[in-house]
MARTI-703515 format. One record per residue (C-alpha): chain; x negated, y negated, z; residue in three letters. Coordinates in steps of 0.25 Angstrom, whole numbers, plus 5000, padded with zeros to 4 digits. Each point is the difference from the previous one (the first is absolute). Layout:
<recs>
+-------+------+------+------+-----+
| chain |   c1 |   c2 |   c3 | res |
+-------+------+------+------+-----+
|     A |    X |    Y |    Z | Ala |
...
+-------+------+------+------+-----+
</recs>
This chain:
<recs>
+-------+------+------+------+-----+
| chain |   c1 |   c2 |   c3 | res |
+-------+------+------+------+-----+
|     A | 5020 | 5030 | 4806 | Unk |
|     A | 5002 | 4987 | 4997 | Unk |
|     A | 4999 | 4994 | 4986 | Unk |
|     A | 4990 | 4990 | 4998 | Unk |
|     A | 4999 | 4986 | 4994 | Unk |
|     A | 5014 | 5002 | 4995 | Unk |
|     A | 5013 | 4990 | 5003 | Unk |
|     A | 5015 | 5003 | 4997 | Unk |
|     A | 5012 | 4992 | 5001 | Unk |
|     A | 5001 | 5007 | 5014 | Unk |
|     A | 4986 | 4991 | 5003 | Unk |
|     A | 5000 | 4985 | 5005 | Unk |
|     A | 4986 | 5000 | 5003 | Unk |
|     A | 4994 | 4992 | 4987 | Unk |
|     A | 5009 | 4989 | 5005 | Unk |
|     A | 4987 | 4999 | 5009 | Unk |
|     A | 4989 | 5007 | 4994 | Unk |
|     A | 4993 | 4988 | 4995 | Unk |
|     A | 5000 | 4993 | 5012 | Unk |
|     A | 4994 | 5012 | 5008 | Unk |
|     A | 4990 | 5001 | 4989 | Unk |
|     A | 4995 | 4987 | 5003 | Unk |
|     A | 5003 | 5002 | 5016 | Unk |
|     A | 4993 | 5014 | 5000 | Unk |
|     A | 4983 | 4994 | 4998 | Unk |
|     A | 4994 | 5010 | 5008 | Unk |
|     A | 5003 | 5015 | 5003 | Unk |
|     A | 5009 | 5007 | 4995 | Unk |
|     A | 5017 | 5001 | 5001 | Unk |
|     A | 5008 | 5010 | 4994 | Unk |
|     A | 5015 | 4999 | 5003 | Unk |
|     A | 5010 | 5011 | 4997 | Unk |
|     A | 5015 | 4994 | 4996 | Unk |
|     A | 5012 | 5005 | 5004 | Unk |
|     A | 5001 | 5008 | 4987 | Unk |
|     A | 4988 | 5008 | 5003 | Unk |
|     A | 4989 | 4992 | 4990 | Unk |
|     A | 4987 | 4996 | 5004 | Unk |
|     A | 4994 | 4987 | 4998 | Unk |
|     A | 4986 | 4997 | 5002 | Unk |
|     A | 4993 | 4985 | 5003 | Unk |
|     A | 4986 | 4997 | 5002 | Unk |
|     A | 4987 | 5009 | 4999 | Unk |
|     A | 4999 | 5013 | 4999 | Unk |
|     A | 4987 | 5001 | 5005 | Unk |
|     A | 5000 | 4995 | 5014 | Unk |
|     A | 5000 | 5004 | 5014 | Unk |
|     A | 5014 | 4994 | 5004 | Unk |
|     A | 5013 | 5007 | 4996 | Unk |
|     A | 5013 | 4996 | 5004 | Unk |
|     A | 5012 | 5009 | 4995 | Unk |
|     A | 5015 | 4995 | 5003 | Unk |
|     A | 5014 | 5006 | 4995 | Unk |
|     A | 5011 | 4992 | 4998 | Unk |
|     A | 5013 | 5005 | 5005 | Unk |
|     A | 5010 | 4990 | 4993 | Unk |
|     A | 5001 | 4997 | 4987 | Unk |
|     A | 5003 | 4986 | 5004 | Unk |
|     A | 4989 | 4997 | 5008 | Unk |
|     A | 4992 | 4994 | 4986 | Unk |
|     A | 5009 | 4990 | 4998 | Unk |
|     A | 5001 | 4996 | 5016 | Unk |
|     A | 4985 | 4999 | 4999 | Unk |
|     A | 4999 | 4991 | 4988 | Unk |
|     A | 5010 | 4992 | 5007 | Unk |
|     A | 4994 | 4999 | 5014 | Unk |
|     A | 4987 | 5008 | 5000 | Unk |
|     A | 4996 | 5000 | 5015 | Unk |
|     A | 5013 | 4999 | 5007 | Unk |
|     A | 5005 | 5012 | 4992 | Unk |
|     A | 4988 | 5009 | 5000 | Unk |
|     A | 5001 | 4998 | 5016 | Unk |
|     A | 5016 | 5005 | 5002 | Unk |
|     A | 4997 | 5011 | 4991 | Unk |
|     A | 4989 | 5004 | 5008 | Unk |
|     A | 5011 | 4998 | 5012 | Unk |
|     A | 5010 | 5008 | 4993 | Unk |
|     A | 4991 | 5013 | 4996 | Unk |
|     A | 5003 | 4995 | 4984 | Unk |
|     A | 4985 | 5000 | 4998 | Unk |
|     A | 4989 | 5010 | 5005 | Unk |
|     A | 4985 | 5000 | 4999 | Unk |
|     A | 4996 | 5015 | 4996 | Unk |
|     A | 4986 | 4993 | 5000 | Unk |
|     A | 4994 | 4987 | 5010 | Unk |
|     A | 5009 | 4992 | 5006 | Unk |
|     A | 5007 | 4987 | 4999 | Unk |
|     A | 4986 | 4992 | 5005 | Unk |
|     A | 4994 | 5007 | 4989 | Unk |
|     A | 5010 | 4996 | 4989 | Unk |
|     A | 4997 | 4986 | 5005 | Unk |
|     A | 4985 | 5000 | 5001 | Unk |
|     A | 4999 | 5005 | 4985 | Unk |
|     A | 5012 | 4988 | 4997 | Unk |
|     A | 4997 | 4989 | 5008 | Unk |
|     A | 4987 | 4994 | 4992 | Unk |
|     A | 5007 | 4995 | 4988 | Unk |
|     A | 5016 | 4996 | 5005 | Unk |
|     A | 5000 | 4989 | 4992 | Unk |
|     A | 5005 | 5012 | 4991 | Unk |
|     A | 5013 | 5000 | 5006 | Unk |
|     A | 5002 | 4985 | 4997 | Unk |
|     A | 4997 | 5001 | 4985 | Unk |
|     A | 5013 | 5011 | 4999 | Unk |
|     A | 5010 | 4995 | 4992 | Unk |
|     A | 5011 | 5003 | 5011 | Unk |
|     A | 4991 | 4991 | 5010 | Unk |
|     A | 4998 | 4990 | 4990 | Unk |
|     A | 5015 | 4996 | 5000 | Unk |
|     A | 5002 | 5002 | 5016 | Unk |
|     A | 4989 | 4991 | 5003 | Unk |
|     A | 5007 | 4989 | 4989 | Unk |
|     A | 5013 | 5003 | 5007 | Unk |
|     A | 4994 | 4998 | 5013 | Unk |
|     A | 4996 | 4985 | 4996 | Unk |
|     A | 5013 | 4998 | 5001 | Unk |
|     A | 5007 | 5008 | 5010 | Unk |
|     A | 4986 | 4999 | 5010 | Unk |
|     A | 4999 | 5013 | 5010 | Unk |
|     A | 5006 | 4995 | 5015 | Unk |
|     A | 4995 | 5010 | 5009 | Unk |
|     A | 4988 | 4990 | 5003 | Unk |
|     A | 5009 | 4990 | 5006 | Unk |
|     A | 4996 | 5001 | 5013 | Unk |
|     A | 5010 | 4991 | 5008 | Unk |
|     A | 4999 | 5002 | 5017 | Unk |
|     A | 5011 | 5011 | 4998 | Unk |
|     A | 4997 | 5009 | 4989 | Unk |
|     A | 4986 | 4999 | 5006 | Unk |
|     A | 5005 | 5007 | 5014 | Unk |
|     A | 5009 | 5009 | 4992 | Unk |
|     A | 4987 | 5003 | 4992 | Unk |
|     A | 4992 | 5002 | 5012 | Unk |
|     A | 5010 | 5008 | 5008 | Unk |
|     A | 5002 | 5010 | 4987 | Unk |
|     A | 4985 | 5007 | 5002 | Unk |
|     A | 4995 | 4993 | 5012 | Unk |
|     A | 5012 | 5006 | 5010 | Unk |
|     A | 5001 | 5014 | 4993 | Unk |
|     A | 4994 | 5008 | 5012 | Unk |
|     A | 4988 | 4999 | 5010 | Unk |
|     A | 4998 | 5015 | 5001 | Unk |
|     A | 5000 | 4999 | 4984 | Unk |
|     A | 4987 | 4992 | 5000 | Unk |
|     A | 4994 | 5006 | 5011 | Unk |
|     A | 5000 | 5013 | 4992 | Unk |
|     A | 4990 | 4995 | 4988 | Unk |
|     A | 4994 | 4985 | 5003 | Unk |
|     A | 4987 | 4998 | 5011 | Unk |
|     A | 5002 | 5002 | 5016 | Unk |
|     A | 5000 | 4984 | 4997 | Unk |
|     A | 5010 | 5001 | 4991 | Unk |
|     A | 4994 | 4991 | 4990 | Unk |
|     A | 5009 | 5000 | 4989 | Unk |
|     A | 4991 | 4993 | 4990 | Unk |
|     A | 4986 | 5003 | 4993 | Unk |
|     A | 4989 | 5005 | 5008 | Unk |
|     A | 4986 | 4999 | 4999 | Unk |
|     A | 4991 | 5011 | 4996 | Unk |
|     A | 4983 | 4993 | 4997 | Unk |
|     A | 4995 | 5015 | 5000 | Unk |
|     A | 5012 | 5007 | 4995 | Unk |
|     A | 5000 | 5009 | 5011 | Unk |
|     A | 5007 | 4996 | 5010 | Unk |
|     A | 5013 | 5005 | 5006 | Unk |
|     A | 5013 | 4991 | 4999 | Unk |
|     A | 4998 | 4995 | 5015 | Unk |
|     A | 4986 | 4996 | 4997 | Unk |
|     A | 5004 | 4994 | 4986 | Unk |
|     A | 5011 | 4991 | 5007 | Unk |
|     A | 4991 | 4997 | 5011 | Unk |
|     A | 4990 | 4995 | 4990 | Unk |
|     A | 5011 | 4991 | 4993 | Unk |
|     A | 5005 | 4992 | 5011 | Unk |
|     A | 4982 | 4997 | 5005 | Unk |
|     A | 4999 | 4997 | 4985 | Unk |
|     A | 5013 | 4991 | 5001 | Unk |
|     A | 4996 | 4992 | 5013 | Unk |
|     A | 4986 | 4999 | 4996 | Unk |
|     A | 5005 | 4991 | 4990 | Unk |
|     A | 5008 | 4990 | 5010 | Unk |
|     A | 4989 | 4999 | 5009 | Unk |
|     A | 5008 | 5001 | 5014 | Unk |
|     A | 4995 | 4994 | 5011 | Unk |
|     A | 5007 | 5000 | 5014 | Unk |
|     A | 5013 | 4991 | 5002 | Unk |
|     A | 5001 | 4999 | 4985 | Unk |
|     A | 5014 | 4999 | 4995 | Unk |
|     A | 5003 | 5012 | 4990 | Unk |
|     A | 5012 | 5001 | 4992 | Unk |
|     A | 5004 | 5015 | 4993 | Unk |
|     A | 5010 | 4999 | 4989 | Unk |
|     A | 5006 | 5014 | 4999 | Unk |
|     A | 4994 | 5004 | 5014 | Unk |
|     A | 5005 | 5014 | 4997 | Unk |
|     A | 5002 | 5009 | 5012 | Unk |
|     A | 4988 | 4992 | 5007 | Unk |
|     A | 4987 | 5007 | 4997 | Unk |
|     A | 4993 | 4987 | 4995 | Unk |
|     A | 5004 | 4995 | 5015 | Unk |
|     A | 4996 | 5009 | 5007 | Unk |
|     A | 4984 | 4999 | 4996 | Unk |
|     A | 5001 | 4985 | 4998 | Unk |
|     A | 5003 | 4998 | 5013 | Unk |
|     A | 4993 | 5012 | 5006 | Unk |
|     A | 4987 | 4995 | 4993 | Unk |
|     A | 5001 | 4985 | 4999 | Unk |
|     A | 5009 | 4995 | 5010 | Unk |
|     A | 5009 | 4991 | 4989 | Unk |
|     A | 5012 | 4996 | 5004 | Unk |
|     A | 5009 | 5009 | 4990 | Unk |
|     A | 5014 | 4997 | 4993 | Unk |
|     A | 5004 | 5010 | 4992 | Unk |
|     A | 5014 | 4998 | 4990 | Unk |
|     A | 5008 | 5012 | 4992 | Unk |
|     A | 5013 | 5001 | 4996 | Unk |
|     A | 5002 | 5016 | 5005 | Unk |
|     A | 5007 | 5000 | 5012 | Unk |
|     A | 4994 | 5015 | 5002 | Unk |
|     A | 4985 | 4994 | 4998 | Unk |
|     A | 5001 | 4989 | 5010 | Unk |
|     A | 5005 | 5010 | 5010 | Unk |
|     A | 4989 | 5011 | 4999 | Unk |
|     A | 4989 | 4988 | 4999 | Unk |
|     A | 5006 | 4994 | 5014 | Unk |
|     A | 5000 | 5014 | 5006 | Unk |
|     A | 4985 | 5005 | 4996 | Unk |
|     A | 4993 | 4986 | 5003 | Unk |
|     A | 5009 | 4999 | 5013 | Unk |
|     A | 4989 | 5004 | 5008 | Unk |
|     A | 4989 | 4993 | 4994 | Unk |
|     A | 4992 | 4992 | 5010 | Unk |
|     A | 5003 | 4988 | 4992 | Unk |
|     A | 5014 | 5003 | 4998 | Unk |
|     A | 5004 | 4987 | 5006 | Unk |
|     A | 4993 | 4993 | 4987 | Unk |
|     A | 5008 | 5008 | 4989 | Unk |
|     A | 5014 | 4997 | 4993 | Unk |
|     A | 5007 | 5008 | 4991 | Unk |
|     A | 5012 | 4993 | 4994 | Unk |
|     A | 5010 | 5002 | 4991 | Unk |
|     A | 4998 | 4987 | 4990 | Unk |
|     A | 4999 | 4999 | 4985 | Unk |
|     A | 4987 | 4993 | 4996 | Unk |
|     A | 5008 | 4989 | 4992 | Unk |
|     A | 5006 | 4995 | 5016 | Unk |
|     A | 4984 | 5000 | 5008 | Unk |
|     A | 4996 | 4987 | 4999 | Unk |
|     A | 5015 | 4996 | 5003 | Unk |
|     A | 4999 | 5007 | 5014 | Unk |
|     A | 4984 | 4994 | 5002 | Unk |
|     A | 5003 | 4987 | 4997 | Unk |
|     A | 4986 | 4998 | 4995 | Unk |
|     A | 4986 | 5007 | 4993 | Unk |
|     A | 4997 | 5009 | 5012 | Unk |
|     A | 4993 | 5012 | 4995 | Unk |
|     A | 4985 | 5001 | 5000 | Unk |
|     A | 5001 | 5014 | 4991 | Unk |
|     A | 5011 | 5007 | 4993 | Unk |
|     A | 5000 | 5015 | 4994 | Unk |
|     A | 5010 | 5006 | 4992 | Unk |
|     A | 4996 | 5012 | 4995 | Unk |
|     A | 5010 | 5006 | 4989 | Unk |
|     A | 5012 | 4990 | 5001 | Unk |
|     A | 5001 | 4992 | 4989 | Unk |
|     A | 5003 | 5011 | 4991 | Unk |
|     A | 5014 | 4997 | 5008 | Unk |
|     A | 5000 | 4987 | 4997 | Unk |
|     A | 5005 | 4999 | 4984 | Unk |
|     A | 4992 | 4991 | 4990 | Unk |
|     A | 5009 | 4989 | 5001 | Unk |
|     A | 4999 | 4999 | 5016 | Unk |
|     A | 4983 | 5000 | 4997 | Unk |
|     A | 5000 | 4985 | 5001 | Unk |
|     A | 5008 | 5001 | 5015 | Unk |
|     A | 4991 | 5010 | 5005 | Unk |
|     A | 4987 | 4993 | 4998 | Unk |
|     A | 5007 | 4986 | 5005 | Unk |
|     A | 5002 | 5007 | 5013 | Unk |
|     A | 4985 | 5006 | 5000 | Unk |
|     A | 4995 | 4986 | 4998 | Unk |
|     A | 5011 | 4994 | 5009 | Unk |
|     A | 4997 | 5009 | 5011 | Unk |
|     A | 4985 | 4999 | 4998 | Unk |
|     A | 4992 | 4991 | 5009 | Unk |
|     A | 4990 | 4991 | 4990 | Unk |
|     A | 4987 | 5011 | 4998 | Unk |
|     A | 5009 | 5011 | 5005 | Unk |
|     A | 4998 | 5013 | 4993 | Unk |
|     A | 5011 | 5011 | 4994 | Unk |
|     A | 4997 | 5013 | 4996 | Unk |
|     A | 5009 | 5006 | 4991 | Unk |
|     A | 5001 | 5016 | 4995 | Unk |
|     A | 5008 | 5001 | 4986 | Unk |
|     A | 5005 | 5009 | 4990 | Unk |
|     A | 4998 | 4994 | 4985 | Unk |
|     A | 5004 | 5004 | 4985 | Unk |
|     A | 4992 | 4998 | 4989 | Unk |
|     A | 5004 | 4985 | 4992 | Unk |
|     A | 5000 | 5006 | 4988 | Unk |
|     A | 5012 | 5009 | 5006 | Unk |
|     A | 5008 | 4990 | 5011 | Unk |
|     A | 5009 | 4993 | 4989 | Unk |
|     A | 5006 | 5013 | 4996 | Unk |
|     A | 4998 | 5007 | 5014 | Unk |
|     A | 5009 | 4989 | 5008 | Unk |
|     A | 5012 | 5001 | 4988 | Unk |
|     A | 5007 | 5012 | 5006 | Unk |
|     A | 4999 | 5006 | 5010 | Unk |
|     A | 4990 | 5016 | 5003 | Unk |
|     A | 5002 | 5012 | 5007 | Unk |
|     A | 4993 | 4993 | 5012 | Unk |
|     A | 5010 | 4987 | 5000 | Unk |
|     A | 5010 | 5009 | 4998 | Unk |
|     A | 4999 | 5009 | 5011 | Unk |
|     A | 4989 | 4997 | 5009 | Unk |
|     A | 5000 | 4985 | 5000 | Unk |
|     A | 5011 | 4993 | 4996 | Unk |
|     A | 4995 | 4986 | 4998 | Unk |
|     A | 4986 | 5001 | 4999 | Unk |
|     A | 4990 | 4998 | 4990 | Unk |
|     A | 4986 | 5001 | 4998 | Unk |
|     A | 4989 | 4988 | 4998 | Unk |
|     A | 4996 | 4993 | 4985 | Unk |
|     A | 4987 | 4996 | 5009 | Unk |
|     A | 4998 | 4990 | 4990 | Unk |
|     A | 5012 | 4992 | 5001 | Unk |
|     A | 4999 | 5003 | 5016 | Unk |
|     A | 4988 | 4995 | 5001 | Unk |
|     A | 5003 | 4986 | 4993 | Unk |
|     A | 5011 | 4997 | 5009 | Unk |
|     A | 4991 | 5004 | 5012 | Unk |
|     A | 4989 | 4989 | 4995 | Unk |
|     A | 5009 | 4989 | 4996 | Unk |
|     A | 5005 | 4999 | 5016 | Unk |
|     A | 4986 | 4999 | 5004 | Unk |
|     A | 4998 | 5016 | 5003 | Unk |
|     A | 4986 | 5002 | 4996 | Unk |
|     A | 5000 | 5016 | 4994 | Unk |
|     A | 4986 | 5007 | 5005 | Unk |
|     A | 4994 | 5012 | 5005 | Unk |
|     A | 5010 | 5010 | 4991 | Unk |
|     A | 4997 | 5015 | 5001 | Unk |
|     A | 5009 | 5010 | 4991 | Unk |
|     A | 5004 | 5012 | 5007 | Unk |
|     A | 5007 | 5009 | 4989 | Unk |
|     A | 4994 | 5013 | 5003 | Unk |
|     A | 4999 | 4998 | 5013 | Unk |
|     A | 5015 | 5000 | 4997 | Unk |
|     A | 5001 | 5010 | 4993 | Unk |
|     A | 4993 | 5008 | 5010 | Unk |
|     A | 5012 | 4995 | 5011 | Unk |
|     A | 5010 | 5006 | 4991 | Unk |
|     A | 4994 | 5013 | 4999 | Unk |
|     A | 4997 | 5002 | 5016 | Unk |
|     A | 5015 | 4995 | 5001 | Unk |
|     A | 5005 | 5010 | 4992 | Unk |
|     A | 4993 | 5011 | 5005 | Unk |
|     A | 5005 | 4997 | 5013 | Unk |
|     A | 5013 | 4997 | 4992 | Unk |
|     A | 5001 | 5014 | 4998 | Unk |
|     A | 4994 | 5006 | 5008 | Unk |
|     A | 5012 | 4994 | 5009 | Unk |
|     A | 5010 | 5005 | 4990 | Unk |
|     A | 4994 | 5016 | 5002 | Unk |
|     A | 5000 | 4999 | 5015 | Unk |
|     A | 5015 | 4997 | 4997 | Unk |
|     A | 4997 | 4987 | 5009 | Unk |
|     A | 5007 | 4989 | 4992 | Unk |
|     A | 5012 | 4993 | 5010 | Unk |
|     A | 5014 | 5005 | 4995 | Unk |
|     A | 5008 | 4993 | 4990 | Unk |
|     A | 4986 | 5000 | 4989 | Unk |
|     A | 5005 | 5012 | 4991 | Unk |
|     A | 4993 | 5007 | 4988 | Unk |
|     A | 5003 | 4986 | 4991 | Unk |
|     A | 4993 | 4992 | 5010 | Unk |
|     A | 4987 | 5008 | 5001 | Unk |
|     A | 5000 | 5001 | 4984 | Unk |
|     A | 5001 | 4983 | 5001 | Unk |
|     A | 4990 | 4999 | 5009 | Unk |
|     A | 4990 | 5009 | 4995 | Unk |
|     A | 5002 | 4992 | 4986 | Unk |
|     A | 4999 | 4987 | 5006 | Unk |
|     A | 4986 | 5004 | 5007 | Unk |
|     A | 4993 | 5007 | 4988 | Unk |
|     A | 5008 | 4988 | 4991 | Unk |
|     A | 4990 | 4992 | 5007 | Unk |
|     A | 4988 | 5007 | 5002 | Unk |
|     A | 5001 | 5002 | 4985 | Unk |
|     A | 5001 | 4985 | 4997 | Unk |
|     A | 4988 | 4997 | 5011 | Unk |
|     A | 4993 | 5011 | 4992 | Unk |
|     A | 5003 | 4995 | 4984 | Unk |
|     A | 4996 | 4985 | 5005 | Unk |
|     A | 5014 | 4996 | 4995 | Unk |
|     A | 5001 | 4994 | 5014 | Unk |
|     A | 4991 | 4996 | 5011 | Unk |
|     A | 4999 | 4995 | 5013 | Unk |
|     A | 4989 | 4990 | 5007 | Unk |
|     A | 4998 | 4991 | 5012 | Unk |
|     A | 4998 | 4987 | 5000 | Unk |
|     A | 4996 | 4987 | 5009 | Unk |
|     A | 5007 | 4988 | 4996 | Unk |
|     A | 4996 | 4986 | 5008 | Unk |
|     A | 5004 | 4988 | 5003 | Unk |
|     A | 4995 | 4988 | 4994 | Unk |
|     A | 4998 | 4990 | 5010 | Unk |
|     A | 5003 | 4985 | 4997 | Unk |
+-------+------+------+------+-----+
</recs>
């Protein structure tokens, strides 16, 4: 059995312990260390137990140092296991108090020596954003197909009853999302991050718009011109390969009654806000609507959160970086984009995830998964999807929609 309560030279986990102290305000975490000693956190008394075994001696140290990035690759590499709950659970009993991470001594430092050597992975210039792009957006068709809607909506659905199935969540999304830019027929839309064309699909099914969609993935603009090809509005749909920055360049003028971009601007970088709005307000006609769908981090969080990079910037998407809505929203207003109509969304996220990972595995157990995506892959992806679900859960991060307008003159 393993001893209790009791740390030897072999054990680096008090380098941490009062940090998951203050991390751990609800339920209850009990972590065995590589040298077989158990260490409790939280309440005794409380319906949810997490129990985790640590299977290197220096993973302590690696989470002072970089707590979510580390957690994740030894969650890839089998050096920690969860005997009890799972990794969303770790992170629904964490996520309410994270400012905890930031008051660690070792965190403390980073972020002074971050003021000075400033993370880069943010800067977004028209390359690194098609590298970026191509690094999760081109990784395989068959792949998404296996866990995302018949739609394939890759982004939060909709879920007013908290019944509905992923195809009737992501329906409800994108009528939610139009709603908002009240289409009308031969209306200009633009999509920023048209994905592989779903948005287009019913836009122009439903309203008739005449419909430009942008993305960086060669493989999205491919399948959204192949699924919409024989739409009976076909001839009023483009798909073009175009960074946001470069619209108004090729329009020449305010063209667009309505523009959606529905989970983009996390792509975007905080220093590249101020572009990204300049070409919503450029490209909007005066009184023209844009309905936006956006994943933000907690203020009191985003100074430490965009020093370095996580787990998710890391391996999933290099270059992005979740919204201080705050500072967004200012910029939005100062360039005459009045912010209204806001609805958060962060268990319906949750709830996105989780059908996602269901259908993740359930992929991985029919042995469907498309060659090349071995037993590491599966362990990322699985990590990355209840990472997420967890956050969405803890309320660390969240997810809304929003109509910003255009003031007219």
């Amino acid at each position: 059995m393993p001893r209790k309560n009791r740390a030897n030279a072999n054990s680096r986990l008090p380098l941490i312990s009062g940090m998951i102290q203050k991390l751990v305000q609800k339920g209850r975490l009990t972590i065995t260390d590589s040298a077989g000693h158990c260490h409790h956190f939280g309440s005794e008394d409380c319906d949810e137990q997490v129990t985790v075994r640590l299977h290197d001696k220096v993973l302590p140290l690696k989470l002072a140092l970089s707590p979510t990035l580390a957690l994740g690759e030894a969650y890839m590499d089998g050096r920690i296991t969860f005997e009890a709950g799972s990794i969303r659970d770790l992170l629904r009993i964490t996520t309410s108090n994270l400012q905890a991470l930031d008051e660690h001594p070792v965190q403390v430092i980073r972020a002074r020596l971050a003021a000075y050597k400033p993370f880069r992975a943010g800067r977004n210039h028209r390359a690194r954003s098609r590298r970026n792009v191509a690094h999760h957006y081109d990784l395989s068709g068959t792949l998404y197909d296996l866990f995302l809607d018949s739609d394939r909506q890759y982004s939060c659905g909709y879920f007013p009853q908290g019944t509905e199935t992923l195809d009737e969540g992501q329906s409800a999304k994108k009528r939610h999302l139009a709603a908002k830019l009240l289409l009308c027929p031969d209306h200009r839309l633009l999509d920023i991050g048209c994905g592989w064309g779903g948005l287009a699909a019913r836009a122009c099914e439903r309203f008739a718009v005449d419909y430009r969609g942008i993305t960086l993935s060669v493989e999205q603009q491919r399948a959204a011109e192949e699924r919409t090809a024989t739409c009976p509005e076909a001839s009023k749909l483009a798909f073009t390969l175009t960074d946001y920055r470069d619209v108004l360049k090729e329009e020449g003028a305010a063209s667009f009654d309505a523009i959606a971009s529905v989970e983009m601007v996390e792509a975007v970088g905080q220093k590249y806000w101020p572009a990204y709005l300049d070409s919503i307000a450029a490209n909007l006609k005066p009184g023209g609507r844009a309905g936006l769908q956006y994943i933000r981090i907690a203020d009191d969080i985003f100074e430490s959160y965009a020093s370095s990079a996580d787990f998710i910037q890391t391996y999933i998407f290099p270059g992005g970086m979740l919204l201080s809505e705050s500072r967004f929203r200012a910029l939005a207003e100062e360039r005459g984009l009045r912010w209204t109509d806001q609805r958060d969304m962060g268990l319906d996220y949750a709830r996105t995830l989780k059908l996602w990972r269901e259908r993740f595995d359930a992929a991985v157990e029919a042995g469907q998964l498309p060659l090349g995506f071995d037993d590491r892959f599966v362990r990322l992806w699985r990590y990355y999807l209840m990472y997420c679900e967890g956050g969405f859960r803890g309320g660390g991060i969240d997810v809304a929609q929003v109509t910003l307008i255009k003031e007219r003159p």
